[in-house]
Structures are given as C-alpha cells and as structure tokens.
C-alpha positions, 0 to 999 in steps of 0.5 A: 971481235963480236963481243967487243962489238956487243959490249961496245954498243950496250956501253953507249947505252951508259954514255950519258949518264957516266958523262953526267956522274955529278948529277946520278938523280938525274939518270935513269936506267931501263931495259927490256929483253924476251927469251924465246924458243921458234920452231916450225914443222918442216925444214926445207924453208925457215921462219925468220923476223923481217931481215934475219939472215936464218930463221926456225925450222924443225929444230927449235932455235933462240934467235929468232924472237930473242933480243936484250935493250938497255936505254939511259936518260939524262935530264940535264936540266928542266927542258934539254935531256939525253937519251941513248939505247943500246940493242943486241939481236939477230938481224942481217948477219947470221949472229947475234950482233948489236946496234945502237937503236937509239942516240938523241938529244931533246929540248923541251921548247915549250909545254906542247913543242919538243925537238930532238936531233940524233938517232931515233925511231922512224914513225913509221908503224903504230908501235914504232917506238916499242916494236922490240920491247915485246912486253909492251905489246899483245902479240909475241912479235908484229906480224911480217906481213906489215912490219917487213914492208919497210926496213929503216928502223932508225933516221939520223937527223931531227924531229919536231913533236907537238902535243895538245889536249882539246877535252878528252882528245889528245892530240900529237904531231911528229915530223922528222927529217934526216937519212937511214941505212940497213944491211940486207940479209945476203950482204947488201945495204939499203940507203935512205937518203932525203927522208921524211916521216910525217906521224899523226895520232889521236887518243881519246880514252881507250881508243887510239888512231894513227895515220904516217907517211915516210918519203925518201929517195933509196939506194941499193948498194952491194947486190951482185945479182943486180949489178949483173943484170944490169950490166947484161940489159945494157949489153943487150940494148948496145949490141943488139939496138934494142932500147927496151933493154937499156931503159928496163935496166934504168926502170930496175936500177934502185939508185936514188930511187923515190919511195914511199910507205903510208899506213893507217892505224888503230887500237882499243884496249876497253874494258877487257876487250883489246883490239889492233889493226893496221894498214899500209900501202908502199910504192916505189919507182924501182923493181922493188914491189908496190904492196898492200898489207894489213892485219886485225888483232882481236883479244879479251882478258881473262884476268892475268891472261890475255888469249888473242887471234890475229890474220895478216896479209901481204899483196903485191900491187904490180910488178915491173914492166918488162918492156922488152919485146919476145923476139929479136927483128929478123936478121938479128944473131940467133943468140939475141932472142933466147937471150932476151928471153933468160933476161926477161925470167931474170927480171920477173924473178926479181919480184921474189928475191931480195928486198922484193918479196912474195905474198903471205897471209897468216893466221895466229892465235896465242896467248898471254900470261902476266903472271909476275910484275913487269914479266910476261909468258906468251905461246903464239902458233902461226899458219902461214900460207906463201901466196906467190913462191916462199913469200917472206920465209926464207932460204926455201929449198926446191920443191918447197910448198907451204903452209907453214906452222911455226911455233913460238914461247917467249918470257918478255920482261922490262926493268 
C-alpha cells in the first residue's frame, strides 16, 4: 500500500503534461533530491526535522535530511500554465510517504500581475518556496529553531502576485487565501481554516529583504491527551463549582482558535561573501506557545567551496494562564485540591509537548562543496542546546540532558 501511495503521488507530478501529450515542447521536467546521512552522539533524545515522527540518534540514519521531488510544468498558452510537484520524505509517519506539494493553475493577467488558484506554498519564511530543494540553499537544512514555528507547508485556494521594477529595485507582492491541513507526529492533525498569507519582498542587486504574515483560525483534531484534560477541567469546574476550571478548558481548547506568524527577512550574496537571517514572531489564542525565534547565517566562498557559521534561537514569549486557585474553599471534598493540583502540572507541561515545544539555541558550522554542475556535497555539525526540557528533540528518555552534537553529509542535486 505505501508504494502505491508513493508512485501515486510522483505520478501526479506527470499529469499535466500526459494530459497535454500533443504539445510535448510545451513541458518541462525537473526535479531535486539529497541523500543524506544524521547521527548525533547520545541515544536517549533524537534529532528530528520539524514533524518527523523519528529522528537521529548514535546510530546513523538516512530519513532524517533525505527527500526526492519531481515538478512538471505545462504552458497551455502564452498566459495560462499547470504546474504539478510530487514530494517523497519522512514526515509525521515514521516512514518514508509522499505528498502532493504542489498542484496549481496560473493566468498570466498582465506583464506585473499573475493569479494562481490549487495548491501552493505557504509564503511564510524566506525560502518557502525551496525550503526542501536543498541545492538552492547554503546550509544543509533550515534551522528548526525558526522553520518548526509554523507547520503548514502547503494552502488550497489562490493567490494574487504583483511584480514591478522602479530602477534597480524590483519589487513583489503575494497574497493568498484559502485553507491547510498537517498531520502531527503522534497522530494528531492540525487545521488551518480562513488563511491568510501576505509576502512582501524587494531586491535590489545582491541584497534581498522580506517581510510575511500568516493569519488564520486553528484546530487541533485527534489529540487524546487533550481531549482528556479537557473533559477532567470541566469536570472539575461542574463538580466541585469552580469556574476557574471550566474557562482554562476553553483558554486550552485549540478549536477555531486565532493564530498568526509575522517574520521578518533578509539575504546578501555579494561578491564572495553570503549572509542570511530571519526572524519571527508567533502568537496564538490557545495553549500552544507564543515565540520568538531568529537566526544569522554568515559564509564567504572559496571557489567551489562555501565553509558557513549560523546561531539559532527559539523563545517561548508566555505560557497559559492557569487561573485556577492552589486549593479548594473549605468544605469542598478532600479529593478536590490534589486534584487541581495534578490538572494544574498537567497544564503547565503542555508548554513542552505536542505542537507547543520547549526552548533551543543552536550553533552550526558546515561546509559546502560544488564540485559537479547541479550537485552539491555539504557536511554540517550542530550544537544544540534545549533551554527548557528536550526543546525541539524528540522522543527524549528520562534523565535526558543536553547539549546535543548532531552530525550531517548530504549530496543535494537538482535536474
């Protein structure tokens, strides 16, 4: 059944242009891929991409840092193109599955203005648009401490581009509409309903600035533990009248809950000298945590190689309010105050599992090598450092502590 799965979704990648067969000049073929090998240096806590289900430990693993695409592109005409792109990779399930990435249809309205309406990128980060292709970019993967803050990679529904040269400086404007869905490692999905993406850029020789925002409404379906502290809060506020309990399960509840993500961006590839950097801010009305994350990239080539140092860091802004008091009035059943008190450690763990994750800073230094057309060696070695609990590592063992060393060498290559 995966295989199926698996071809399935890379044929998608070949509808449009088997649907087109009578024009085959009008379609072209690409693709991308890196083969990687991750390790780190314990096994009592993993290092995982953003949603992975398993990650590295002493043992060196492939699905970490490994993925293949394949994109086509139709031009039906000079203004109306189809363009479809077929994903494989470890995600949420603890194999190797694929996704339809992307699946759109664009109009050309006029020399500055093209609409698309299907499946495409959310704009939410610098590189949105090539943050799997890991040719296209310096380091060997984006860092988690910014790239897992927001987990809709994809929206369904449609976009407006404006695109506009005045002198040197050309400038671009993306809007897009529409809804996402993610499975969450551990079986729950996340919902993103009444999206909005707003992406800002401008570039001007060798420098690039950016600025985004994402706003929509979220919905947490499927997560047991929740569901069941929920239930006990409300049980808790109808039997033993304490309204503290019954408005924190509203507070917690992540049903058509608000939510947004803003960043803030920049690039420099001048000369020999490359440097990158983002940062983001987001908020939520739910127990899932507010942060701030951000990270600086500084590299400098040395002809075909490209040796780089980033840090990244990952804040929690606040946690939930609990609201509920330490103790139960006098009179109240003696089971009422130790059990506020278990739900009270229930919610202010909450903080570190799930979608709300802990604090990390990471430092990295790597290396980049092109030594072929269109294929690229990197080896990349991260200090990570979990500032509250196992921050974004996952499947962490008791007694776990950090730092962690991760190692990484991976061959990216595009076609």
């Amino acid at each position: 059944m995966k295989k199926r799965i698996i071809a399935s979704a890379l044929a998608l990648s070949f509808a449009a242009p088997c649907a087109f067969a009578q024009n085959a000049s009008a379609v072209r073929i690409s693709g991308f891929g890196t083969g990687a090998l991750t390790w780190n240096n314990t096994d009592k806590a993993e290092f995982a991409r953003p949603n992975q289900a398993s990650g590295a430990t002493k043992d060196v693993t492939t699905g970490v840092d490994s993925n293949f695409g394949v994109q086509a592109d139709y031009a039906v005409n000079s203004w109306l193109s189809v363009t479809g792109q077929g994903l494989v990779r470890k995600d949420a399930q603890d194999d190797f599955g694929a996704e339809l990435a992307w699946a759109f249809a664009k109009a050309k309205v006029s020399d500055d203005v093209a609409i698309r309406v299907g499946r495409m990128g959310v704009p939410a980060f610098m590189i949105s648009d090539y943050r799997n292709v890991g040719y296209a970019n310096t380091m060997l993967r984006p860092p988690a401490e910014m790239y897992s803050q927001m987990l809709f990679n994809t929206v369904d529904g449609a976009d407006v581009t404006w695109q506009h040269s005045y002198g040197d400086t050309t400038y671009t404007a993306q809007f897009a509409v529409g809804k996402s869905k993610v499975d969450i490692a551990g079986g729950p999905s996340l919902d993103g309903h009444r999206l909005t993406a707003l992406n800002l850029v401008a570039e001007h020789g060798p420098l690039t600035v950016r600025f985004g925002r994402v706003d929509g409404r979220l919905t947490l379906n499927g997560s047991t533990s929740l569901t069941t502290l929920l239930n006990s809060l409300n049980a808790v506020g109808a039997g033993y009248r304490i309204p503290q309990a019954a408005q924190l399960a509203s507070d917690i509840d992540v049903h058509d809950k608000k939510a947004s993500f803003t960043s803030l961006g920049a690039t420099l590839d001048w000369n020999d000298v490359v440097v990158q950097s983002e940062y983001a801010k987001r908020k939520t009305d739910s127990y899932i945590n507010d942060t701030t994350s951000w990270y600086v990239m500084g590299g400098y080539r040395i002809g075909k190689f490209l040796p780089y140092y980033s840090h990244a860091r990952l804040t929690i802004d606040g946690s939930v309010n609990n609201g509920m008091p330490a103790a139960c009035p006098a009179g109240y059943p003696a089971a009422c105050t130790p059990t506020l008190a278990a739900l009270s450690g229930i919610v202010s763990s909450l903080r570190y599992t799930g979608v709300s994750q802990g604090e990390q800073q990471t430092d990295t230094i790597g290396v980049r090598w092109d030594f072929y057309r269109s294929l690229a060696l990197k080896v990349q070695f991260d200090h990570v450092r979990p500032n509250q609990a196992s921050g974004l590592l996952i499947n962490a063992q008791p007694g776990f502590h950090g730092p962690v060393n991760v190692g990484a060498v991976a061959l990216d290559f595009v076609f």
